[in-house]
C-alpha positions as CSV (number, residue, x, y, z in Angstrom):
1,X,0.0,0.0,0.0
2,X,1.1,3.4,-0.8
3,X,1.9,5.9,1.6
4,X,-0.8,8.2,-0.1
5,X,-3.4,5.2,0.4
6,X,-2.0,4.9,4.3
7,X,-2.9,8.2,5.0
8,X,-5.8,8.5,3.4
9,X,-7.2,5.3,5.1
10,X,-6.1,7.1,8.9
11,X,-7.5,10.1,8.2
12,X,-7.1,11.3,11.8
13,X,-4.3,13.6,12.8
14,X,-2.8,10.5,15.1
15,X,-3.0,8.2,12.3
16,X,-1.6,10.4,9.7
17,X,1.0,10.8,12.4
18,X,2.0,7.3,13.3
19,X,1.6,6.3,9.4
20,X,4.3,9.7,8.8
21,X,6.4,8.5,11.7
22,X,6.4,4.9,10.6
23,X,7.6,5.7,7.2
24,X,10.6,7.9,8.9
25,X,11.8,5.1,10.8
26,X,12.1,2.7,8.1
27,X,13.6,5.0,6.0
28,X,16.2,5.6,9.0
29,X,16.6,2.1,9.8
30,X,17.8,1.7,6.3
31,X,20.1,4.5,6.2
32,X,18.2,7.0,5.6
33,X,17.2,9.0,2.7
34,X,14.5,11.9,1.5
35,X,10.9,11.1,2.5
36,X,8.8,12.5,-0.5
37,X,5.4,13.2,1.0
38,X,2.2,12.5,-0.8
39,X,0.1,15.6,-2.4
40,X,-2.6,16.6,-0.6
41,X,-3.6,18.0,3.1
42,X,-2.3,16.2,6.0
43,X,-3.2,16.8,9.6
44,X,-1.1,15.5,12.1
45,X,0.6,15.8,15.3
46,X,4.7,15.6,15.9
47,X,7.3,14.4,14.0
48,X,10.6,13.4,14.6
49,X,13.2,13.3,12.6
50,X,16.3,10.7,12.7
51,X,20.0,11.2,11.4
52,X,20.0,10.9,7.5
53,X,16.4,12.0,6.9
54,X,15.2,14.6,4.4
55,X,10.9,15.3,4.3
56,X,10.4,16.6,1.3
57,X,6.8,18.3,0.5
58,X,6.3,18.9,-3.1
59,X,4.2,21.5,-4.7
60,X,0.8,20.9,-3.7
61,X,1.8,19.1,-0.4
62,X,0.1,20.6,3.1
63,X,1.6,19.5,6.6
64,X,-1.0,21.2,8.7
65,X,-0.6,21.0,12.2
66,X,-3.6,19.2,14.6
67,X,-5.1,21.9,16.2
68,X,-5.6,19.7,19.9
69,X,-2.5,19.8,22.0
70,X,-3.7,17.1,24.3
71,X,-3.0,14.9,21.3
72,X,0.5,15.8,21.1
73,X,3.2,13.6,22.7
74,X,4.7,15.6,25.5
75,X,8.2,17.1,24.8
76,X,10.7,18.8,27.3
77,X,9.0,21.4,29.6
78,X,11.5,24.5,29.4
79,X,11.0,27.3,32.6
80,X,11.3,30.9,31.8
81,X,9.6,31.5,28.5
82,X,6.5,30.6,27.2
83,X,6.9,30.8,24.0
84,X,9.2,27.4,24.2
85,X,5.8,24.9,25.4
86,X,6.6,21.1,25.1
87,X,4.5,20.8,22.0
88,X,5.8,20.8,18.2
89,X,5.0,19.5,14.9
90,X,8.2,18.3,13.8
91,X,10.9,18.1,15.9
92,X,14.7,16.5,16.5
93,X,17.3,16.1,18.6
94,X,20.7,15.0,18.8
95,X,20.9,14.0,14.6
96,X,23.0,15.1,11.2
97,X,22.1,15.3,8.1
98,X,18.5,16.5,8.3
99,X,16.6,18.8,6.6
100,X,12.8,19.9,5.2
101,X,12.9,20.7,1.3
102,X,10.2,21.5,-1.7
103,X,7.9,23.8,-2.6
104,X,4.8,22.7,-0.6
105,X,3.4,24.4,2.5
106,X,3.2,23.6,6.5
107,X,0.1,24.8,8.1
108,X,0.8,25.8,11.8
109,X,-3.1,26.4,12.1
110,X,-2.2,29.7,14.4
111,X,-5.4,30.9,15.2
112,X,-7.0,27.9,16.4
113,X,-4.5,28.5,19.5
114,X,-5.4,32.1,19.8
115,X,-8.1,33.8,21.7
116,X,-9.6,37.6,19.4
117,X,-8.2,40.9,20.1
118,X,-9.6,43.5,21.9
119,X,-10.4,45.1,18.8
120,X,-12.2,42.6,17.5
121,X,-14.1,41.7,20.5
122,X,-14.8,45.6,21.2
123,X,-16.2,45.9,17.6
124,X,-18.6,42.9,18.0
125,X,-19.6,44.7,21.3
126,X,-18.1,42.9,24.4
127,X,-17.6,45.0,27.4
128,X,-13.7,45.4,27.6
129,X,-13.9,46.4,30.7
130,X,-15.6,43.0,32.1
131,X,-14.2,41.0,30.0
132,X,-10.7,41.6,31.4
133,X,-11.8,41.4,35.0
134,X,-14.0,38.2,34.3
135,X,-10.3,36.7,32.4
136,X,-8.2,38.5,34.9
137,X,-6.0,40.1,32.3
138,X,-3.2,42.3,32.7
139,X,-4.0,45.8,32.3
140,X,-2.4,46.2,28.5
141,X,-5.6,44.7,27.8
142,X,-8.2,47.4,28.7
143,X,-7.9,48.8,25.9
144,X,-10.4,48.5,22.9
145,X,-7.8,49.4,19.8
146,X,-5.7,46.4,21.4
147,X,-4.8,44.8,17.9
148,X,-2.8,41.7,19.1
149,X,-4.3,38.1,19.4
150,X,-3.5,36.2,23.1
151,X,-2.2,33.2,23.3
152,X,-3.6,30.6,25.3
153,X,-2.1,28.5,27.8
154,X,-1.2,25.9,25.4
155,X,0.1,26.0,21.8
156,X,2.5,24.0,19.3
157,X,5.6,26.5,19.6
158,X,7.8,26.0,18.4
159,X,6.4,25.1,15.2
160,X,9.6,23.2,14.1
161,X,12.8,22.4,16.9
162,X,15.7,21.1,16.4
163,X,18.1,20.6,19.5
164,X,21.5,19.5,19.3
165,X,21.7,18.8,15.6
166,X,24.5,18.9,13.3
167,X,24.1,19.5,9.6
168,X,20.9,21.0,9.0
169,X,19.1,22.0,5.7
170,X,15.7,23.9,5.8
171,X,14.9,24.9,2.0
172,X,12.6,26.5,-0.4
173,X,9.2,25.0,1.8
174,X,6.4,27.9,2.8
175,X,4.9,28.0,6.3
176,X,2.2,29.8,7.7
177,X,0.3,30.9,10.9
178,X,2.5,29.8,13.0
179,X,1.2,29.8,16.5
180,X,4.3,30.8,18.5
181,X,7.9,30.1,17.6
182,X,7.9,29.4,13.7
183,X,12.0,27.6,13.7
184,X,13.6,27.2,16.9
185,X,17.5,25.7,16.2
186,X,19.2,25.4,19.2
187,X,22.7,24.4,20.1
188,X,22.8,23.6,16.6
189,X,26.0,23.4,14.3
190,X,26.2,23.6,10.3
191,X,22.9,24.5,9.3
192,X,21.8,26.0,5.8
193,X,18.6,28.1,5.7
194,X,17.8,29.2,2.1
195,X,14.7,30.2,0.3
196,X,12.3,29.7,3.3
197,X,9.0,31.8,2.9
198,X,7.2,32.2,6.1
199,X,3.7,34.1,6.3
200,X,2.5,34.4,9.8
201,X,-0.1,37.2,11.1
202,X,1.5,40.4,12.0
203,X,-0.7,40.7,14.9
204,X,0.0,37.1,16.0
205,X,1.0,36.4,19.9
206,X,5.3,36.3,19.7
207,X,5.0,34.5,16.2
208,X,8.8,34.8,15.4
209,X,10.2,33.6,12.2
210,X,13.8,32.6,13.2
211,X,15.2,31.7,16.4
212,X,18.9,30.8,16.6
213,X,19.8,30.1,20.2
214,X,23.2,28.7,20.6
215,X,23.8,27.6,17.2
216,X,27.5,27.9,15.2
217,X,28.1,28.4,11.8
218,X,25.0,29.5,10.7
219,X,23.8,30.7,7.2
220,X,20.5,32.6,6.2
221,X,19.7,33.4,2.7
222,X,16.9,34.6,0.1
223,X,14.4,34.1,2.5
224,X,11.2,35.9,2.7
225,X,9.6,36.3,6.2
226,X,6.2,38.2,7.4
227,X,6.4,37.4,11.4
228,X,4.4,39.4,14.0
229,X,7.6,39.2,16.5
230,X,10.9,39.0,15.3
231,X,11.5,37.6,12.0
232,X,15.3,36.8,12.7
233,X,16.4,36.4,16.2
234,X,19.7,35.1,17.5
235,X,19.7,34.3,21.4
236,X,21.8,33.0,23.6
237,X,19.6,31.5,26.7
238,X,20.4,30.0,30.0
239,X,20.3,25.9,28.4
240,X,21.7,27.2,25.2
241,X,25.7,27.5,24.3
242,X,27.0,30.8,23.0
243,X,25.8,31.5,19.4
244,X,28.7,32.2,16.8
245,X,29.2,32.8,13.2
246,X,26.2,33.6,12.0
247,X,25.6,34.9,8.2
248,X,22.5,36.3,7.2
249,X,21.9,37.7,3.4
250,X,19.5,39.0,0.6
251,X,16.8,38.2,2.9
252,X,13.3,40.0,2.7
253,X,11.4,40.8,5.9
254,X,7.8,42.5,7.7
255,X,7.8,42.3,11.4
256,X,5.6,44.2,13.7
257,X,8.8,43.8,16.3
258,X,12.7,43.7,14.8
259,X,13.0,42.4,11.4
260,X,16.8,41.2,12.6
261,X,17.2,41.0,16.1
262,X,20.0,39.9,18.9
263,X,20.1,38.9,22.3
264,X,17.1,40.2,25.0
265,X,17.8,36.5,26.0
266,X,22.0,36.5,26.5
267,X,22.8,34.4,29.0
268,X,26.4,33.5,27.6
269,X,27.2,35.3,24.1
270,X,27.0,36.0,20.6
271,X,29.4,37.1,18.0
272,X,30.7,36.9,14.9
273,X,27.4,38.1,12.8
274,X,26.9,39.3,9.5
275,X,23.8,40.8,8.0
276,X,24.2,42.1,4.0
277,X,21.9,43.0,1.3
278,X,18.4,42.6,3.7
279,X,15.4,44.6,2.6
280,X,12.7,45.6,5.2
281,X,9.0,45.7,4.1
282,X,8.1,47.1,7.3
283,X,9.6,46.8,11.2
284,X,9.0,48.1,14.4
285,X,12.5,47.9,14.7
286,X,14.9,47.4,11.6
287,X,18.3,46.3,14.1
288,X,17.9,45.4,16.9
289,X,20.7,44.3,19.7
290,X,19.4,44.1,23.3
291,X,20.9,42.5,26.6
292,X,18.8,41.2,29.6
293,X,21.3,39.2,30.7
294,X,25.0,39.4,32.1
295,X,26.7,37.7,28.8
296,X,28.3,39.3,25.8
297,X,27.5,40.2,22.2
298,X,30.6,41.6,19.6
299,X,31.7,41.7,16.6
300,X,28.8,42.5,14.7
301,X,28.7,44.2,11.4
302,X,25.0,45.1,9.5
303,X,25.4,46.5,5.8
304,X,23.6,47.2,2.9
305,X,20.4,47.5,4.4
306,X,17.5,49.2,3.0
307,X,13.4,49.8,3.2
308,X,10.8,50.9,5.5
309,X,11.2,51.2,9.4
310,X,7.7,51.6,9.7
311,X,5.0,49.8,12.1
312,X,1.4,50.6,13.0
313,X,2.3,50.1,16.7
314,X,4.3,52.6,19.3
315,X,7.8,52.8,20.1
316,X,9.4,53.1,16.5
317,X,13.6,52.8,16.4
318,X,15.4,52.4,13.3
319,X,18.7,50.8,15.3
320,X,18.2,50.0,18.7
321,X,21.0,48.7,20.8
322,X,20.3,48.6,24.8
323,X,21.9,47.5,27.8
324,X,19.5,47.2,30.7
325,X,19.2,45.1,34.1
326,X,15.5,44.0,32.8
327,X,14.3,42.0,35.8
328,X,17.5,41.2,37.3
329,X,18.2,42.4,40.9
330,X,21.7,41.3,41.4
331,X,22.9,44.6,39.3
332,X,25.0,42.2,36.7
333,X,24.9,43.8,33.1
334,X,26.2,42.6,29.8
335,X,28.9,43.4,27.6
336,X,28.4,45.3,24.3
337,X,31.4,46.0,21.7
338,X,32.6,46.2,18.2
339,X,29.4,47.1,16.1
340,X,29.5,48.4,12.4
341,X,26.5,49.3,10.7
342,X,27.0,50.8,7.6
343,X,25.5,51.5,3.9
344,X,21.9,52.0,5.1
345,X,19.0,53.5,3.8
346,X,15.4,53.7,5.7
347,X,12.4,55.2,5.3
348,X,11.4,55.7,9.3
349,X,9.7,57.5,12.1
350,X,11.6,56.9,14.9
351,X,15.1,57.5,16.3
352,X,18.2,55.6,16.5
353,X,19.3,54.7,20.3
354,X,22.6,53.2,22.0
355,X,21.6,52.5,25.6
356,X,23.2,51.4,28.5
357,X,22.5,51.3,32.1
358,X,25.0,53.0,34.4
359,X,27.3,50.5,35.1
360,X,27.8,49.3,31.1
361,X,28.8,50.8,28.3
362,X,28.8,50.1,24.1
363,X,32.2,49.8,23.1
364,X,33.4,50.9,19.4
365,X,30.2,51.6,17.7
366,X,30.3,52.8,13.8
367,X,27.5,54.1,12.0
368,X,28.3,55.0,8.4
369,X,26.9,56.3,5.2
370,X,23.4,56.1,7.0
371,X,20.1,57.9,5.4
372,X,17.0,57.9,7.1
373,X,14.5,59.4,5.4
374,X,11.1,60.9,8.0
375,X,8.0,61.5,6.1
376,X,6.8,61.8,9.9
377,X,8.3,61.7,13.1
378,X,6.7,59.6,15.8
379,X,6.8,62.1,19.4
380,X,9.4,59.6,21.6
381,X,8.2,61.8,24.8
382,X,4.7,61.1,24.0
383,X,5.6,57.4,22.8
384,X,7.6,56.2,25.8
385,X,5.3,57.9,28.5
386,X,2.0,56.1,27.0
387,X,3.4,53.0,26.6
388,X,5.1,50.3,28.9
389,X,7.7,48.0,27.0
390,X,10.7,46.1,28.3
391,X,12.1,47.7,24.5
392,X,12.7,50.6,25.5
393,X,15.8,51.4,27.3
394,X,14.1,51.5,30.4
395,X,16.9,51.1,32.3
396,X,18.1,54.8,30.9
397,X,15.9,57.2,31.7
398,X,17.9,60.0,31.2
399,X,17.9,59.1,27.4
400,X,15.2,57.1,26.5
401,X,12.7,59.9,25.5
402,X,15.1,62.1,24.5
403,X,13.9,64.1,20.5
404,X,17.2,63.6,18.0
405,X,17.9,61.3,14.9
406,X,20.7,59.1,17.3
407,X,20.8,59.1,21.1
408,X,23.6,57.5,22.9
409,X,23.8,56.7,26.3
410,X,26.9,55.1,28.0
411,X,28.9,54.6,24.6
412,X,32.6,54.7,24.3
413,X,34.8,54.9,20.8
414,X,32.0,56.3,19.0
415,X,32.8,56.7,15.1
416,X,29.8,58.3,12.9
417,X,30.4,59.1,9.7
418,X,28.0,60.8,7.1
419,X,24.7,59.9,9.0
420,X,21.9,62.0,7.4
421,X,18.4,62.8,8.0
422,X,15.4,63.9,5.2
423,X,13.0,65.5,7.0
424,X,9.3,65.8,6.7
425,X,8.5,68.2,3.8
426,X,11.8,68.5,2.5
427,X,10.5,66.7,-1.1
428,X,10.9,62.7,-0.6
429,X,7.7,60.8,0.0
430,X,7.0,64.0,2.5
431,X,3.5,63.0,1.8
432,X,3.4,59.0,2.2
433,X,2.0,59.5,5.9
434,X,-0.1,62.4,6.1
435,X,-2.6,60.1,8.0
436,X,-0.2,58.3,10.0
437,X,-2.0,58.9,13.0
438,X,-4.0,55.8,14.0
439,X,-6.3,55.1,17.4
440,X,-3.4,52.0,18.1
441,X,-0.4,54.8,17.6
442,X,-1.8,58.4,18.0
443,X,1.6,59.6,18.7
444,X,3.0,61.5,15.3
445,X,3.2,65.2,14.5
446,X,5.5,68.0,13.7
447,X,8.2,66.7,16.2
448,X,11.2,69.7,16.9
449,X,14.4,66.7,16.7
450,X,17.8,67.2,17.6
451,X,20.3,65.5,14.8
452,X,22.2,63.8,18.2
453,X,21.6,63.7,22.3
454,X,24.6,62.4,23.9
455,X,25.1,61.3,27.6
456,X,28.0,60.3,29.1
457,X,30.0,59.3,25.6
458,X,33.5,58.9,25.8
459,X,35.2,59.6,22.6
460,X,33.4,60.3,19.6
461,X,34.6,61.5,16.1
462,X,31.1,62.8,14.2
463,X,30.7,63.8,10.6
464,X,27.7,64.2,9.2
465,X,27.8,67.5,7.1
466,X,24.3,66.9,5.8
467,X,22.5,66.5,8.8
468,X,19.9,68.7,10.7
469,X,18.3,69.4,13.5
470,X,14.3,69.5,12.6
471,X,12.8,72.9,13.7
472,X,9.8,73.6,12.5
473,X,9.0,76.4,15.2
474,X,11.9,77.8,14.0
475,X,13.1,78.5,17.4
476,X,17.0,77.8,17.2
477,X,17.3,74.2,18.0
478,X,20.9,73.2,18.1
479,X,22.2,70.3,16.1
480,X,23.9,68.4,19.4
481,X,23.2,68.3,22.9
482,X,25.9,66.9,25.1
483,X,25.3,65.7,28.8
484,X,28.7,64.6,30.8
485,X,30.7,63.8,27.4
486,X,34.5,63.5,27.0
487,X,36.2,64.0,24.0
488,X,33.3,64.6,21.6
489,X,35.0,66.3,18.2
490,X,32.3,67.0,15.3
491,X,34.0,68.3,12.2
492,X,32.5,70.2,9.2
């Protein structure tokens, strides 16, 4: 009987699952081999992969993902994020020489695990109000333009995770609505990403694209990611290694949080990254490099980037790179050094930050041959004291709300070198968001912006003959404003 015919005589997502599974273990028990998968829609629960195995889904192949978690076998329970649940659609551990190929689709069935946004349950009439006190939700909630879905208690995140594995091939497959973690590699070594497509709802509860945690000698290319949270994330976290070598390239990206992001979750390092010739359809956040926890990130260089920084929710930053204690008491911070980002070109509102709590500084930062271009400025004063976010330097409050195109906080050996800022009306796309004002991000308007606020930098060499401060009341604002600096030298 053919596999086709096996499936289609277990139609239910445990039987499609053990007939899948049972064709994966002969295959390995063979010596593995590529597992072509029939055409059509198959539900199922996990899958593991074994050393040697390719699944390939051809065009017009669908590996949707059961939407009942109490059918799933029960995988390792992880403390301190809930993003990582014990639930996954295809998983392994501890193999080489796997990999999922072809042009068909996986189905993480993302909104079956979701409960509506306020939004939406506000526009069909629910009391917001009662509704949170009846759930006990936290009070982000009470708010009826709240646009994100809520996750609920149990989901299959990550979608696909693969732990421990050496020589690891994800290519050319689509997935969509994933409904938490899309790709989780961690403490992998040797893997090739290329040509992965993942369409996942902007608004959907931490639906990130890529997560490399611990993993060495990584590449990422050509792929095209819509995520709602980070479409490429490296992290190094408390059961991970550090994370090393990583190359990222021609990708394209949407992300209603960073389109590339580093660290938050830094227990130990990572360094050695390179991110070229990325385009950004749209980002919260175009760079991001954050640290939550006492470890390290350096040697990081970002080029040839280009597109639209642009999100419909708060708290817009073109590059953001922050130091802060997050919720740490024991006053340990991480270590921050060697950053390059240069050749860029981003349609934005928001600023630029380098952050560090006192106590921590961001050693040898360059920024270079950076255009930003503002067809509106998002109000950071009005922005940051609205909102609560654990993105936004909130362990700098000297800083964090401060109006200019880059603020620095805590940075020594700062090099910038022909950074440049269009502003509203000055003839590029002045017009493009003349209604950018929206009842989930009310905060845009003729912002007065300093071109750089600086606090406590030690050594800096600036020159940017091309960039302004914005004045629009035509009051004098000055270019630079320098709080306890040390050898700050701008030249013409």
């Amino acid at each position: 009987m053919s596999l086709q015919q096996t499936l289609a005589n277990n139609p239910h997502p445990t039987g499609v699952a053990n007939a899948l599974q049972s064709a994966i273990d002969r295959l390995a028990e063979s010596g593995g081999g590529t597992l072509i998968l029939p055409v059509g829609t198959w539900t199922t629960t996990t899958l593991r992969l074994h050393s040697g195995i390719t699944l390939h889904l051809p065009f017009g192949c669908t590996l949707r993902a059961h939407d009942r978690t109490e059918d799933y076998p029960r995988g390792k329970d992880f403390v301190g994020n809930k993003d990582r649940q014990p639930f996954h659609l295809i998983t392994a551990h501890d193999c080489e020489n796997i990999g999922i190929t072809g042009d068909g689709t996986i189905d993480g069935q993302g909104p079956a695990f979701w409960n509506p946004p306020m939004r939406e349950l506000a526009a069909a009439g629910v009391d917001i109000e009662a509704y949170c006190d009846e759930h006990g939700l936290h009070p982000v909630y009470r708010n009826p333009t709240h646009p994100w879905f809520r996750e609920k208690k149990t989901r299959v995140s990550p979608l696909l995770d693969f732990v421990a594995c050496r020589r690891v091939t994800l290519r050319d497959f689509t997935i969509k609505d994933s409904p938490g973690w899309t790709v989780h590699l961690h403490d992998c070594d040797d893997v090739r990403i290329q040509s992965l497509t993942i369409r996942n709802n902007l608004f959907g509860p931490n639906t990130d694209g890529l997560d490399i945690n611990g993993c060495r000698d990584v590449r990422i290319s050509d792929c095209d990611l819509t995520c709602g949270d980070d479409a490429i994330i490296l992290k190094s976290m408390t059961d991970a290694r550090t994370c090393e070598r990583i190359a990222v390239s021609n990708c394209i990206l949407s992300s209603n949080c960073a389109a590339i992001g580093l660290g938050a979750e830094t227990s130990h390092g990572i360094r050695d990254v390179t991110v070229t010739g990325c385009v950004i359809r749209r980002a919260l956040r175009a760079v991001q490099i954050e640290m939550w926890d006492p470890g390290i990130i350096e040697n990081v260089v970002v080029s040839g980037l280009t597109g639209t920084s642009v999100s419909d929710v708060p708290l817009q930053r073109a590059i953001y790179v922050d130091i802060q204690h997050h919720r740490r008491t024991d006053g340990a911070l991480g270590v921050c050094r060697n950053l390059i980002f240069s050749n860029i070109a981003l349609t934005t509102r928001g600023r630029n930050l380098l952050t560090a709590a006192d106590g921590a500084t961001i050693e040898d930062v360059t920024l270079r041959d950076v255009s930003l271009v503002y067809p509106t400025i998002e109000d950071p004063q009005k922005a940051v004291a609205f909102q609560s976010s654990s993105q936004m330097s909130n362990d700098s409050p000297h800083t964090r709300d401060k109006p200019a195109v880059l603020v620095c906080d805590n940075v020594d050996r700062l090099t910038v070198d022909n950074l440049r800022a269009i502003w509203p009306g000055e003839g590029r796309r002045h017009d493009l968001d003349t209604n950018a004002n929206t009842a989930v991000n009310p905060f845009h308007g003729p912002v007065p912006m300093h071109g750089l606020w600086l606090r406590r930098v030690r050594g800096a060499h600036i020159h940017a003959p091309f960039l302004r401060a914005h004045d629009p009341g035509k009051s004098g604002l000055p270019l630079m404003v320098q709080e306890d600096c040390k050898d700050v030298r701008m030249r013409a």
